[in-house]
N, C-alpha and C positions, 0 to 999 in steps of 0.2 A: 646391496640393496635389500630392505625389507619392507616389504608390500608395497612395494614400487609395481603400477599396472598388475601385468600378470604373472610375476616375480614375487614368494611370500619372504625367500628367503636366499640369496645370492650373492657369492664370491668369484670375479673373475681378475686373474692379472692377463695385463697383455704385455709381451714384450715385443722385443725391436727386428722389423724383421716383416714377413707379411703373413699376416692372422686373416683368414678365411672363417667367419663365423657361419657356421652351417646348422639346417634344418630344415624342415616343411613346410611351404605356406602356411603362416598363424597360429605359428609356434613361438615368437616373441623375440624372431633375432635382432629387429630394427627397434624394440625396444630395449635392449643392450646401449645402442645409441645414444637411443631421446635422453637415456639417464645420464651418461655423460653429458650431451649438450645442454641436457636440465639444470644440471651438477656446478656447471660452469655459468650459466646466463639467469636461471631462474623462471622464472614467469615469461622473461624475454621470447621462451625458444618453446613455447607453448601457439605461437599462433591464434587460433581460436579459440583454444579452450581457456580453460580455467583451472587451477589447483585443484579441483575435484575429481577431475579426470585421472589425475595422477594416481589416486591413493586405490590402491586394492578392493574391490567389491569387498560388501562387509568389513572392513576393517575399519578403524577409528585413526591410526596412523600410520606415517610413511618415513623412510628415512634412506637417505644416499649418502656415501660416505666415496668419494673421490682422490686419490693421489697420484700425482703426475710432476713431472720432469721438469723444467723449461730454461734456457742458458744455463747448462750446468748445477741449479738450486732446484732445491726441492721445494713442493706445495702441498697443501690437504687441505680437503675442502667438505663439508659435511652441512646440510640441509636435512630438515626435519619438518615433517606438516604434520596438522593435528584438525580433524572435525571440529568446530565450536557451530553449534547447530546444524544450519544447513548447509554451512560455508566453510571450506575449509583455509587455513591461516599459516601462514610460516612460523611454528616452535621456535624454532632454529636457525641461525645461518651463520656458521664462522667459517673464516679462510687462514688457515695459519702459515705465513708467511719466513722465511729467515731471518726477518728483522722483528716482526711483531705480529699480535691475529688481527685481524677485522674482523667485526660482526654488524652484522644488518645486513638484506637480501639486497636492499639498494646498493650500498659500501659496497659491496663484495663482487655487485657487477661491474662498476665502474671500476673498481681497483681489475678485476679482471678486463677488461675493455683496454685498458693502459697496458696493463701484461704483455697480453698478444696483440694489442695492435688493429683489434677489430673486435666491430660489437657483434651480437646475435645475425644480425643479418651478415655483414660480411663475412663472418666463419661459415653459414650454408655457401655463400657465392665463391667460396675460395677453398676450405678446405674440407670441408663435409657436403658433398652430394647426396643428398639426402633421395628414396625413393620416391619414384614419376618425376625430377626435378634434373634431369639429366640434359634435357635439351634445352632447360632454363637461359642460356648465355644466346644458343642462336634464336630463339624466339621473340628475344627482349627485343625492344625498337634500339637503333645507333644508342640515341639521346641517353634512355633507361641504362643500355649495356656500356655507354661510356659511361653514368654515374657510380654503377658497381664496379667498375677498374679503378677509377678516382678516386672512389671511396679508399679502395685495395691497396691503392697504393699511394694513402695519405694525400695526393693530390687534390680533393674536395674539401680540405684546409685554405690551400695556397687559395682554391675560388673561392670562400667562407672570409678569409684575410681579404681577396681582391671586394669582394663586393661589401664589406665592412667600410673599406677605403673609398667607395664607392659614395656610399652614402656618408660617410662623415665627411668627404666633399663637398657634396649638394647640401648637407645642412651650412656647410660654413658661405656657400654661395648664398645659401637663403638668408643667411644672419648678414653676411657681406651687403646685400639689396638692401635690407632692412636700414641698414646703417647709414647708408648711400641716403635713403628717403627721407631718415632722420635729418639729416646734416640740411638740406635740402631745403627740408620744411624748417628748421632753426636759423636758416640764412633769413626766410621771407618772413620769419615772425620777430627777428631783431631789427628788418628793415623797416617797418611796419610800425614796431612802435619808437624808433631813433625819428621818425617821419612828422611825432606830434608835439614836438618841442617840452617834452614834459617839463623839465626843471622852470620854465618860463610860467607856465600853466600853477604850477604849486608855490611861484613866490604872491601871483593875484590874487589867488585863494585865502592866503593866510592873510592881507591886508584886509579882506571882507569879512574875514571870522572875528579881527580884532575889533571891526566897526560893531561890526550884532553883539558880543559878547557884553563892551560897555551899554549899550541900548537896552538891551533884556536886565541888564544890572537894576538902570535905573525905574524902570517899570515897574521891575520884584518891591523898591522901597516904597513908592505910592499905592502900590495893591497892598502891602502887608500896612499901612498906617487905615489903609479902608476897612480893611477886615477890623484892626479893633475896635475903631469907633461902632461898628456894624458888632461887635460883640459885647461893647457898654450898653446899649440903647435893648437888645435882644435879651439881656438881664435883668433890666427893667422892665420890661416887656412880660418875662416868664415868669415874674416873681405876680404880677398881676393877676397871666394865667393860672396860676396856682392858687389863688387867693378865690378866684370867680370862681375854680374849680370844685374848691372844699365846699363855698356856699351852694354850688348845684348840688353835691353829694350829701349837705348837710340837708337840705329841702327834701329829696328823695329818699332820704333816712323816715325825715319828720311823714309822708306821704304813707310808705311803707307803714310806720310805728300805726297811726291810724287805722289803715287798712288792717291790719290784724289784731287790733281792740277790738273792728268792729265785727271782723270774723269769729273773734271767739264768743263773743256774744250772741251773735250768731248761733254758733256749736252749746253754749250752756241753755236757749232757747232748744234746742232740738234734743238735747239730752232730757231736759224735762216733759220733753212732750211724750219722748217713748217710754217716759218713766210712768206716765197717765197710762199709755198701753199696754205696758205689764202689770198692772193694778187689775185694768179689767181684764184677760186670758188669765189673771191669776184665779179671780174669783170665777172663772167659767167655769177652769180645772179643778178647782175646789171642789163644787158640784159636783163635775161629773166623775170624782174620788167617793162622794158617798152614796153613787148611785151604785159606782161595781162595789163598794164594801159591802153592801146588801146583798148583792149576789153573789159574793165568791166565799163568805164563811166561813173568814180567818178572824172578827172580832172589828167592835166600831173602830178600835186606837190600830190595826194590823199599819207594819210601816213596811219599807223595802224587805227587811229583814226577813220579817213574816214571811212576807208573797214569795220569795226567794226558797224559802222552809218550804211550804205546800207546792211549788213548784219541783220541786227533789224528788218527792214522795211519790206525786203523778207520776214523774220519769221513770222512778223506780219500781214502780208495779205494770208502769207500760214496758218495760224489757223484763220484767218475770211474764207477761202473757205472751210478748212477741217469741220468749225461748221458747214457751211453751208450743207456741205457734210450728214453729219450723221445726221444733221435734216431734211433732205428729203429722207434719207432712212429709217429713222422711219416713216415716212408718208407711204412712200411702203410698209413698212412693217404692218403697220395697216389697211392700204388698202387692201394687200392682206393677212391678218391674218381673216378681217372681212368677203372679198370673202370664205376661206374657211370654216370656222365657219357655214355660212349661205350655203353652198353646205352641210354641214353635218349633220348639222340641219333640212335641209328637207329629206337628206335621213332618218332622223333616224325618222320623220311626217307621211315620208311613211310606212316605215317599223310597224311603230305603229297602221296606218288604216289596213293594210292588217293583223297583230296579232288580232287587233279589230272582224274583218271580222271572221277569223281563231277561235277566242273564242266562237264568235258567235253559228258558225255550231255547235263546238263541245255541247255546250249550250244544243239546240237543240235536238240531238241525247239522251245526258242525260236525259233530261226531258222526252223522248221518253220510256228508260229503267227505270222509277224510277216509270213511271205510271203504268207499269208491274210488278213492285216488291210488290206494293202499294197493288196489287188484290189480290199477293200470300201470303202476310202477315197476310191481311182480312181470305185467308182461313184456316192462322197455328192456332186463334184466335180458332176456333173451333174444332180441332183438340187435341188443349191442354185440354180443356172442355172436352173432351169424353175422354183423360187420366185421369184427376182428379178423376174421378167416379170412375174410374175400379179400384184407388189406394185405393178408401175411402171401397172397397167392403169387406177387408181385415177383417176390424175392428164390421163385421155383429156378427160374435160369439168370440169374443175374449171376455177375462176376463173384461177388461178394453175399455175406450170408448175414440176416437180420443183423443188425444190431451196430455193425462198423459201416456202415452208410456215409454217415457224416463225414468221418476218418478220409475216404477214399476220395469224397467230392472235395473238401481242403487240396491235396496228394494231387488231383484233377485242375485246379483252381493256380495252384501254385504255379503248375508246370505250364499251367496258358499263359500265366503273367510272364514270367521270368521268358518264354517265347515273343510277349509281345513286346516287350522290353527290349530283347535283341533285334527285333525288327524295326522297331522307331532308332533305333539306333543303327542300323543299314542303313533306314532310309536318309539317316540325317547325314553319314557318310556320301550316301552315292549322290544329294545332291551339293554338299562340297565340292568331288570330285567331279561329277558334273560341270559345277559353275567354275572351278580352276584349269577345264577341259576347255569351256568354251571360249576364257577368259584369252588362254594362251594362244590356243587356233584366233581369236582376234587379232592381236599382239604377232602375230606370226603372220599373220596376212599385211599388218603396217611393215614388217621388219624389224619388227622389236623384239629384245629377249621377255620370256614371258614370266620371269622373275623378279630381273631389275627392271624392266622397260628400256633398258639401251640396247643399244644396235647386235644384231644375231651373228652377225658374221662371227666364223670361228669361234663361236658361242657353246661349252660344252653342257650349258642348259637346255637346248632344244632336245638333247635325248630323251631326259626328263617325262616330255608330252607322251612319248609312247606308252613309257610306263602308266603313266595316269590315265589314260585308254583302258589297259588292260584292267586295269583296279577298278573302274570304271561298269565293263564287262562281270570282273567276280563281284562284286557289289551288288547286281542286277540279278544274280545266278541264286546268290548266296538270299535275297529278298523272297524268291519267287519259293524257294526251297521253306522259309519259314513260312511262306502265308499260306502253303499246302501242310505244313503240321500244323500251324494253330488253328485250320479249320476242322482236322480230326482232332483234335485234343478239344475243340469246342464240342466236338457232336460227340463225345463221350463226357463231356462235362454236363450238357443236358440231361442224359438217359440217367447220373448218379444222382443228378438234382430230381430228378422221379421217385429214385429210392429213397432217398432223404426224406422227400414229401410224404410216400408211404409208409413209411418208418416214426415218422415224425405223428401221421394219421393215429398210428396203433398205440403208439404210448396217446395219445388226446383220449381216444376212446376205453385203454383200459383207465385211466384216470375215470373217466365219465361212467363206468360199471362202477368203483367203488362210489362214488358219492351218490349214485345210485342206491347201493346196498344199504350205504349211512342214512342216507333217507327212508326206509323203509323201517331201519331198527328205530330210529328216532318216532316216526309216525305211529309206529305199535304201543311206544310207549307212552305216548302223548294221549292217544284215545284210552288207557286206562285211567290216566289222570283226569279227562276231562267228566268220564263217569262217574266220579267220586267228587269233585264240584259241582255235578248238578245236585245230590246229594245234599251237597251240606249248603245248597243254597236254597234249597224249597225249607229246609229247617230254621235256616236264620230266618226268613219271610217271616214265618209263624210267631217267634218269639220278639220278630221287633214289632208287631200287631200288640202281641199284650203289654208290651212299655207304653206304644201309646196313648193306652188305655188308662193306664196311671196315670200318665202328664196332665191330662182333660179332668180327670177328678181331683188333683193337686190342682188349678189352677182354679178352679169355682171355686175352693175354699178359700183363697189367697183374694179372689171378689169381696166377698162376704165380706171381710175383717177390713178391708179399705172403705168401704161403705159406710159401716160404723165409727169410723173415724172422723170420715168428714162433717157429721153431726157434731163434734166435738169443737170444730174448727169454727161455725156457725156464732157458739155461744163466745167465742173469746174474742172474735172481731163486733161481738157488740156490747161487750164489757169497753173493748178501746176506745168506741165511738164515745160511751161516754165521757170516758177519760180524756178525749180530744178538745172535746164541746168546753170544761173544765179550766184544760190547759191555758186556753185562748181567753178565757176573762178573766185570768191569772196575770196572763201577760201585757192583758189592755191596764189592769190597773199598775202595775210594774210601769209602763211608759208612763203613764199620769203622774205616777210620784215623782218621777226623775222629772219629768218636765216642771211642775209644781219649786221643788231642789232648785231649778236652773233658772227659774225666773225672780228667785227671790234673790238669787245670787245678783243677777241682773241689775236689779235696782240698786241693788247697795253699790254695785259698782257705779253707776251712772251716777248717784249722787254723791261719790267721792270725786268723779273727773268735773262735776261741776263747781265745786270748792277750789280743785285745784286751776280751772282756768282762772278763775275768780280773784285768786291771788295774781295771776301772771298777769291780766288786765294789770292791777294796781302798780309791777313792776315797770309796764310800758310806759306807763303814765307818768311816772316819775322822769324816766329816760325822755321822754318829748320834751318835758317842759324845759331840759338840759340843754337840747338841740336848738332849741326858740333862741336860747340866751347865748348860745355858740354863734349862732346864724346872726343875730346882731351886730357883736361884736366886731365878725368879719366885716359887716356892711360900710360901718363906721370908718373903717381905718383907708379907703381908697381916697390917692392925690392924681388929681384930674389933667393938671398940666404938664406934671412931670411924665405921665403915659405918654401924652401928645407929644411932648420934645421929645422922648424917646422913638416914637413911630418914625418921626420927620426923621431924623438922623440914620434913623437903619433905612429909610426909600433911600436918602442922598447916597451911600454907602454901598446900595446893588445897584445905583443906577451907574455908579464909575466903576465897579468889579467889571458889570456887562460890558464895558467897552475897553479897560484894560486888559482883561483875563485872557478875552480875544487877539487881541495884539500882541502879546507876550509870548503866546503858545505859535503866532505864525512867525514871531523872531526867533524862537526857539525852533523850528522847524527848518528855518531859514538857515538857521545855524549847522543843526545838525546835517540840511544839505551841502556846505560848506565842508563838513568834518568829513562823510562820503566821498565828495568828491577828494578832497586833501588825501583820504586814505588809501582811493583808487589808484591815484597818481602814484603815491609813496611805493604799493604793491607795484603798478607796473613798472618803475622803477628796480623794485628790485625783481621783478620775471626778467628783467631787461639782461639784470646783470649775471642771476641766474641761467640766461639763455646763451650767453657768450661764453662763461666757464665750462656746461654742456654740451656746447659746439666744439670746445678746445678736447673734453673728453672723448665724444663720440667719434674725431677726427684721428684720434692717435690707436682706437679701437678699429677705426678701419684699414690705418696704416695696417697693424697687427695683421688683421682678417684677410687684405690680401695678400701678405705671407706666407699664412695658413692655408688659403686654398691651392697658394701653387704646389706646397710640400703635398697636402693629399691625392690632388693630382698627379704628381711624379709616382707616389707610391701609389695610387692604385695603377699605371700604367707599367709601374716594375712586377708587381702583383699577376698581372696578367703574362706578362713577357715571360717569369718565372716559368708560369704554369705551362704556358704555352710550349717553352724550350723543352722541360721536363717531360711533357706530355710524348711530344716528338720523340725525346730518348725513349721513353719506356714502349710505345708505340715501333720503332725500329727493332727494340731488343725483344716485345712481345712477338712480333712477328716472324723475328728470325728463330725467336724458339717454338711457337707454333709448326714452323716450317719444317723443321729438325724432329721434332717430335711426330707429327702427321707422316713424314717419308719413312720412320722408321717403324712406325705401324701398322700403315696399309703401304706396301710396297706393289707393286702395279705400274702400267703405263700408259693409264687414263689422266692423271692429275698433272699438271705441272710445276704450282705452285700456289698460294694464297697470299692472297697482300692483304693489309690492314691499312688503313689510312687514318687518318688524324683526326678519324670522326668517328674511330673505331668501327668501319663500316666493313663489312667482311665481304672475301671475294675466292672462290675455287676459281683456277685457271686450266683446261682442259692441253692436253697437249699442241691439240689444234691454236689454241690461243682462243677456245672459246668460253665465254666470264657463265659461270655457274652462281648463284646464289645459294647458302649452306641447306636453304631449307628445300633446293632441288636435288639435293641427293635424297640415296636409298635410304631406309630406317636406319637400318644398320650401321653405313656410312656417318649419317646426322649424327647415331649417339658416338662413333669414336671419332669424329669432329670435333664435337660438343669435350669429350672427356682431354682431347688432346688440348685443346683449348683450357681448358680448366688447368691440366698440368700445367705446360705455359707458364700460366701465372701465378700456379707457385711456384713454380724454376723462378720469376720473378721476383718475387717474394722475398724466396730463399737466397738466391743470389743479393739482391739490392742492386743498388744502382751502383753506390761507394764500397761494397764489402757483402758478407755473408751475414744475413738476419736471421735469428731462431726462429721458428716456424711450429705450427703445432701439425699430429700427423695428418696425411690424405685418409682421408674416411669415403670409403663409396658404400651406398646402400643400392641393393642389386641393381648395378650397371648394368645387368645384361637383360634386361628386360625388352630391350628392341633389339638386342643381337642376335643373329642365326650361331651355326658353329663354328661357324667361317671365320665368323669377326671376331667370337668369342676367345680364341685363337689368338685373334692380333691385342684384344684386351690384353691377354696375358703378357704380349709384349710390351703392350703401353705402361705394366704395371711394374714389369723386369726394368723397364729404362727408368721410371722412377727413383727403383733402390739402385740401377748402377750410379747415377746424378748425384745420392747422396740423402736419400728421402730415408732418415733411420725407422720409421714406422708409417704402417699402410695396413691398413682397416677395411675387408671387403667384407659385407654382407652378399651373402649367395647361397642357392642351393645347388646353382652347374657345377656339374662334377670334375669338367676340367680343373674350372676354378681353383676346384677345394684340393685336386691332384697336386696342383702348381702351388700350394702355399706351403713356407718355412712350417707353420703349426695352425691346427682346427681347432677349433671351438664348435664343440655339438650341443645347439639348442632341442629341446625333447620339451613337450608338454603333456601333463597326466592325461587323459580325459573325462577319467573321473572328479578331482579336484578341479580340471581347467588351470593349473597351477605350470609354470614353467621352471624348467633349471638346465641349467649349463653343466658342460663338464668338457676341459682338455683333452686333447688327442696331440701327445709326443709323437708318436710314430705316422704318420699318415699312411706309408706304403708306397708311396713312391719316391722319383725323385726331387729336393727341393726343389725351388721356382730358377734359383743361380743357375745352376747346371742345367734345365733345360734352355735358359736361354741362350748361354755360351756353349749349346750342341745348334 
């Protein structure tokens, strides 16, 4: 094993023979076990847990490495887990077998499962008792404890086989009904339609389809000769339409052409009109071009060009005054940015001499109170000195001399616990024996022994009672004796807890004289320092008084030069003004010329769009007179009579469609009823004959079917008979080996015998012939019951029914956990009769020492404490005699 549970690293062989694995409660010997039962089943024999439980605290992986025996061949077997996050996973799992390996955890249980003969659970119910599981057989209900023998011994197949047979009976019964229904219902649905004379029905039919067939014929050739006449007359008809059509479209052309002769005439009227109206805004603007040429003094002929020039020139001397502008009101502004600066600056000169001043006094006064605190310190200095003494006065008659106080009250402290400790532990003895005192005196007044509870006669447990009287008495003796030392060892644990306090007093207060002292060197030095800042604070006063006396005469002059400036500012916003006044009848005559530009444009356009309607009139005009002459022509060419014979011929021609088209469509319906029905027939005819060949099949399927059910019937009736005989044999042979085994273990003559019945229902027989149930015995009794029981049926096992089956070994994990010495005793015999029967290995965990006396070889489990880490190690020699020889003494 490596970092198996609490195992990092581990090698044990076992051989043949009985191994007693020994050590201390939680030291790891039943984990020796799990790793084999792990080793062999996997996950199977984990129970609750999960592969995580498995793997070693702290470790990342785990590995088992298994070899073992079985009919003569050898096995190995080797399982590997590994953490993959939080989960741990099977690595690993190969079984190397004689013939071949397996690998996969699944594989390797079932191939193990086939092996021996039994999965994870039956290997606890049969050959691993695993611990607390000892009384598992008599506690099971019959039902449960007959399934774990059935199981045991392959029997829960034979009922697996039986109720297989079971059910594949009743389905064949269900299929058998099914079939039975069928036939049933194909008898009354071929009677049913044999009932409507079909072939008679489908020779009438086909005479009435032959009558409509010819009828519909002849109807088709007078409706198709009506349609063409009704399509000669409608040709002359539409040729008509087309002709009236073109002359509507020709008229609505000629209508149109007009209507937009007289539109554009229209539109060349209104182009002339606004061409009178740009004549006059022309000559307004004209004017009022030579009213701003007068005022603006670029010349009479000045054109956009010009105004454009003089308009630059404005601009350009308007941004030489504007820079000039904003560069002398940053001068103002720094002028009077630096005046106020230096007004605030001194007040704030001021304000700092006069807090100088202010620090000062305060200064002062301090120093005043700190030379007083100075004197009262000096006096606490002595004060604590004369506490010291009166604390040390304590320790004149005390056991102990200053200083080891504490030492003694631990030394005091100690010796009370470890006293009270022994007394809760009297007390918890005397009322044991107490209650096992009173328990028995009960028990003794019914007549009962006050061990097992049976009967006292010549009972050599009532001696017992005296003793525990007496123990009863020292327990009481032994109480009274401690609760009078822990009350002294209390009242001297108080008086050290005094010295402790006064000890603990003297070091507080000499602690409190030094920081006393530090307070004092520190306070002397403080008050020279604060004499020398008053000093140098009435000095800074003075000199931040004459700075700000400067700042206040800096700042009037930094006035002054702002002042001046703004005079300057005065003369250049009214040089702008006029350059603005300027700008603006610059810009009025600029719009004027453009507008002047845009209106001359104007006209000349409007008297090119009126040429151009001018011409497009003369093209319409041409085009009407085209359409007149179209429009004629058509008018001329209509023949009056020929229309009219055509109308008459297309009414005669829908007045016979409307009444043959009708008639046609209800013999062709007619028909097509005839063809349904004809088809109906023909179908039920052949459902007819489809239903009698389905009858013939489903008939010969039942034959089959009741066949079938009788064969599954007989075999699940053989199924059960089996199991049943079987159960009987193994039930006789369980019981007599029970019997053989039980007498040879507890020998006594309380018992008589135990029967087992067929329902695996268990019975103690008292000599009297009175019926015991297992779980009315004593502990002790139940668990070598219970274990003799379990031998049993590996003797069964082992033996077989027909011959001797391999077996794997008896593993007990401390069986002796309800045994007194008594019984532990006959364990041992239970264990000897084992290996004389022929059991070549046998596996106890234990720590009883008889036990481990009685085993061929030991195994000693040990665990670090420091690691928590466990390891094994053989013991050849035990020191006594093997388990053979004490049994054959």
């Amino acid at each position: 094993m490596e970092n198996f549970k609490c195992y990092a690293d581990a090698d044990l062989d076992l051989d043949t023979g009985v191994t007693v694995i020994h050590g201390v409660n939680g030291s790891g010997k039943s984990s020796l076990l799990e790793a084999c039962f792990f080793a062999l089943y996997g996950s199977k024999a984990l129970d609750d847990r999960t592969l995580d439980d498995v793997i070693t605290n702290g470790a990342e992986e785990a590995e088992i490495e298994l070899v073992f025996d079985h009919a003569g061949e050898s096995y190995r077997i080797e399982r590997r887990l590994r953490l993959s996050g939080e989960r741990a996973q099977t690595a690993k799992c190969v079984l190397e077998t004689p013939e071949s390996n397996v690998d996969g955890a699944r594989a390797v249980r079932e191939y193990v499962t086939e092996l021996l003969r039994m999965d994870a659970e039956a290997f606890v119910n049969c050959a691993y008792v695993r611990q607390g599981e000892v009384n598992k057989l008599i506690h099971a209900s019959p039902s449960d404890r007959q399934d774990m023998i059935d199981d045991l011994l392959q029997l829960g197949k034979l009922e697996e086989y039986r109720e297989r047979a079971s059910e594949a009976r009743l389905a064949v019964k269900t299929v058998l009904d099914g079939q039975r229904d069928v036939i049933e219902s194909l008898d009354s649905q071929i009677e049913d339609k044999e009932q409507k004379e079909l072939h008679a029905q489908l020779n009438e039919l086909e005479t009435e389809l032959e009558e409509s067939n010819a009828e519909i014929e002849r109807l088709e050739t007078q409706i198709e000769s009506a349609r063409e006449t009704k399509a000669d007359a409608e040709s002359v008809l539409e040729e008509y339409e087309e002709k009236r059509e073109r002359i509507d479209e020709l008229g609505t052309d000629i209508e149109e052409l007009r209507d937009k002769i007289n539109d554009t005439e229209d539109e060349r009227d209104r182009l002339k009109s606004e061409i009178s109206e740009y004549r006059d805004r022309l000559d307004e603007l004209q004017d009022r071009r030579e009213e701003l040429l007068a005022d603006a003094n670029v010349g009479d002929e000045a054109d956009t060009t010009a105004v454009e020039s003089a308009l630059a020139d404005l601009e350009a001397r308007d941004d030489e005054l504007r820079d000039d502008l904003e560069t002398i009101r940053g001068e103002i502004g720094e002028y009077t940015t630096t005046a106020e600066n230096a007004r605030e600056r001194a007040d704030d000169l001021e304000a700092e001499a006069e807090q100088a001043r202010e620090d000062a006094t305060d200064l002062k006064a301090e120093l005043d109170e700190d030379e007083t605190k100075l004197d009262e310190r000096r006096d606490k200095l002595d004060e604590i000195d004369d506490e010291i003494e009166a604390a040390k006065e304590v320790f004149q008659d005390a056991p102990v001399e200053f200083g080891k106080a504490t030492d003694h009250a631990d030394t005091l402290e100690a010796e009370y616990e470890e006293l009270r400790e022994e007394l809760t532990d009297v007390r918890t003895k005397l009322e044991s024996a107490r209650a096992s005192v009173e328990e028995a005196e009960a028990l003794l007044e019914e007549g009962k022994c006050p061990e097992c509870g049976q009967p006292v006669d010549d009972s050599p447990h009532v001696d017992a009672l005296a003793d525990d009287r007496d123990r009863v008495a020292e327990l009481e003796s032994r109480r009274e004796e401690l609760a009078e030392e822990c009350s002294a060892v209390r009242e001297r644990r108080e008086a050290a807890e005094e010295l402790v306090e006064a000890q603990r007093r003297v070091t507080e207060l000499r602690t409190n004289r030094q920081n006393v002292e530090q307070l004092i060197e520190e306070r002397e030095a403080t008050l020279s320092d604060k004499r020398e800042r008053i000093d140098d604070l009435e000095e800074r006063a003075e000199t931040l008084d004459e700075r700000a006396d400067e700042k206040l005469a800096a700042a009037s002059e930094a006035t002054e030069e702002a002042e001046e400036l703004r005079g300057e500012i005065a003369d250049i916003n009214a040089e702008r003004g006029e350059i603005r006044e300027r700008r603006e009848r610059l810009e009025s005559l600029e719009e004027t010329l453009d507008e002047i530009e845009e209106l001359r444009a104007a006209i000349e356009e409007h008297r090119e769009r009126r040429t151009e309607k001018d011409e497009l009139n003369d093209e319409r005009r041409e085009r009407l007179a085209e359409k007149h002459e179209r429009k004629t022509e058509l008018q001329s060419a209509f023949d009056d009579d020929r229309i009219e014979k055509a109308r008459e011929d297309s009414e005669r021609a829908d007045q016979y469609l409307a009444q043959a088209e009708p008639a046609v469509e209800e013999e062709r319906e007619r028909r097509d009823d005839l063809l349904d029905r004809i088809g109906g027939i023909k179908n039920e005819l052949g459902e007819l004959e489809s239903l009698r060949e389905k009858r013939e099949s489903v008939a010969a399927r039942q034959t089959a079917l009741e066949s079938l059910y009788d064969e599954a019937q007989q075999l699940q009736e053989t199924y059960g008979d089996l199991r049943a005989e079987l159960r009987q044999q193994n039930v006789e042979t369980l019981e007599r080996m029970l019997n053989e085994t039980f007498d040879l273990v507890y020998q006594n003559d309380s018992y008589s015998h135990i029967e087992l019945d067929g329902e695996y229902e268990l019975t103690v027989y008292q000599k009297d012939g009175a019926r015991l149930a297992p779980d009315q015995l004593s502990g002790g009794e139940r668990a070598l019951f219970n274990l003799s029981l379990r031998c049993a049926i590996y003797r069964l096992l082992a033996e077989g029914i027909d011959g001797a089956a391999p077996m794997p070994p008896l593993i007990l994990d401390e069986p002796t956990v309800f045994l007194d010495s008594g019984h532990v005793s006959q364990l041992v015999e239970l264990i000897g009769s084992m290996r004389d029967l022929g059991v070549e290995q046998i596996i106890v965990v234990s720590h009883d020492d008889e036990l481990v006396g009685a085993a061929d070889r030991v195994v000693e489990v040990r665990k670090d404490p420091t690691s928590n880490r466990s390891s094994v190690e053989r013991r050849e020699e035990v020191g006594v005699r093997p388990l053979a020889e004490q049994v054959d003494d």
